[in-house]
C-alpha positions in Angstrom: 96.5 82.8 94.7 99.7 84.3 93.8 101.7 86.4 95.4 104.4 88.4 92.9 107.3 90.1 95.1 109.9 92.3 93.1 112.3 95.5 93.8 115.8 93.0 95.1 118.8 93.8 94.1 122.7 94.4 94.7 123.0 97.6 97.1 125.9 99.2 98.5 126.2 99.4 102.8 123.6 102.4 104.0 121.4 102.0 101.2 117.8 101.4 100.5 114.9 99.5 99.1 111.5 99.0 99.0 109.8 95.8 97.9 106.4 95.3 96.5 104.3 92.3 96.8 101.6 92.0 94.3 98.9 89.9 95.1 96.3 87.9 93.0 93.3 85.7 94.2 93.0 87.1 97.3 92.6 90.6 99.1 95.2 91.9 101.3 93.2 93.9 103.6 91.7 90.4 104.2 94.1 88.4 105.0 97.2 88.4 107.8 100.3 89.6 105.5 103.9 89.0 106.1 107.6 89.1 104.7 110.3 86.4 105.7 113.8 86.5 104.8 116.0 83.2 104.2 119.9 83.6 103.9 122.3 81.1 102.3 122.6 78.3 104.6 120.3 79.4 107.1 116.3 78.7 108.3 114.0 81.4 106.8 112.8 84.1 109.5 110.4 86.3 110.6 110.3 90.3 109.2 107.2 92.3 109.6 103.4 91.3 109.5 100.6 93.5 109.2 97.0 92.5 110.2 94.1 92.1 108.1 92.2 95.4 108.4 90.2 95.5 111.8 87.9 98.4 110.4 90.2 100.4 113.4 93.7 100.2 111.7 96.0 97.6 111.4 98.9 96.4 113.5 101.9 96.1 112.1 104.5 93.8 114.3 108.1 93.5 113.4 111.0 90.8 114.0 113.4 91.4 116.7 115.7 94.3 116.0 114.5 95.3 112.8 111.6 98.3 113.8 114.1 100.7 113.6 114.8 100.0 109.8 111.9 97.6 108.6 108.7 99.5 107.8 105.9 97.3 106.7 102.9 98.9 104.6 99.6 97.8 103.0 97.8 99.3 99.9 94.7 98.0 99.5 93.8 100.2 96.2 96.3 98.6 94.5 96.7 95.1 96.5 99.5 95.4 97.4 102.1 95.2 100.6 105.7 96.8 100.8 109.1 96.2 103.0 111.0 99.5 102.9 114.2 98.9 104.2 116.6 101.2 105.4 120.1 101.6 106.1 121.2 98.5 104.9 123.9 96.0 105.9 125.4 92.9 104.9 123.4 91.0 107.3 120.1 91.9 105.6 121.5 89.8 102.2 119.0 87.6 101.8 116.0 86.0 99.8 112.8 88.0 100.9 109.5 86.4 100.7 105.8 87.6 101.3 103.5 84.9 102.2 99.7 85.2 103.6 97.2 83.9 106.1 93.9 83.8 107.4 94.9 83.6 111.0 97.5 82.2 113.2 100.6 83.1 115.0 102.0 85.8 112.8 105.5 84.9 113.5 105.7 81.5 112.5 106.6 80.1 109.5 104.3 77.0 109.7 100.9 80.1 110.2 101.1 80.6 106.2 99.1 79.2 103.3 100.7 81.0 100.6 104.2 81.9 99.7 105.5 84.7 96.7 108.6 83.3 95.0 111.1 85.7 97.3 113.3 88.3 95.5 117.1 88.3 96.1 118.4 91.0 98.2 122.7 91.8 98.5 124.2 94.1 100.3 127.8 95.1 99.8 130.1 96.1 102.8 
């Protein structure tokens, strides 16, 4: 399984981006899918998660404070899931990571098998 997350980079206060993770060896759609975010010095934390498909939709939960700018999305066509961020701050500098599981609470670090290799994120004041 590998889970290939790109689209980081240095962006000016306000800004945007959207990240793509790319999966291999496994299907999204089947599995609970989730970004994390670690920043220098501190424990990695809790983003967005979407829910494997339920055949009625999927849930999508977020981490505290960050619905109003997180949005978390799933293509299933191409594999893939997405964290488009808006508005940016400083605060949000920080390696992002997409990891999967089969099950578990989504919110927890400890709930996932497998881990992308994170993709830097800066944000300039």
């Amino acid at each position: 399984v590998q889970l290939q997350a790109s689209g980081g980079g240095s962006v000016q206060f306000g800004g945007s981006l959207r990240l793509p993770c790319v999966a291999s060896g496994l299907t999204v759609n089947a599995y609970n899918m989730a970004w994390f975010r670690q920043a220098p010095g501190k424990e990695r934390t809790f983003v967005a998660a979407v829910l494997r498909d339920g055949g009625h939709g999927s849930n999508v939960y977020y981490g505290d404070s960050l619905k109003d700018r997180f949005t978390m999305s799933r293509d299933n066509a191409k594999n893939t899931v997405y964290l488009q961020i808006d508005s940016l701050k400083p605060d949000d500098t920080a390696t992002y990571y997409c990891a999967s599981t089969t099950g578990g609470w989504v919110r927890l670090v400890s709930t996932y098998e497998y881990w992308g290799q994170g993709t830097q994120v800066t944000v300039s004041s």
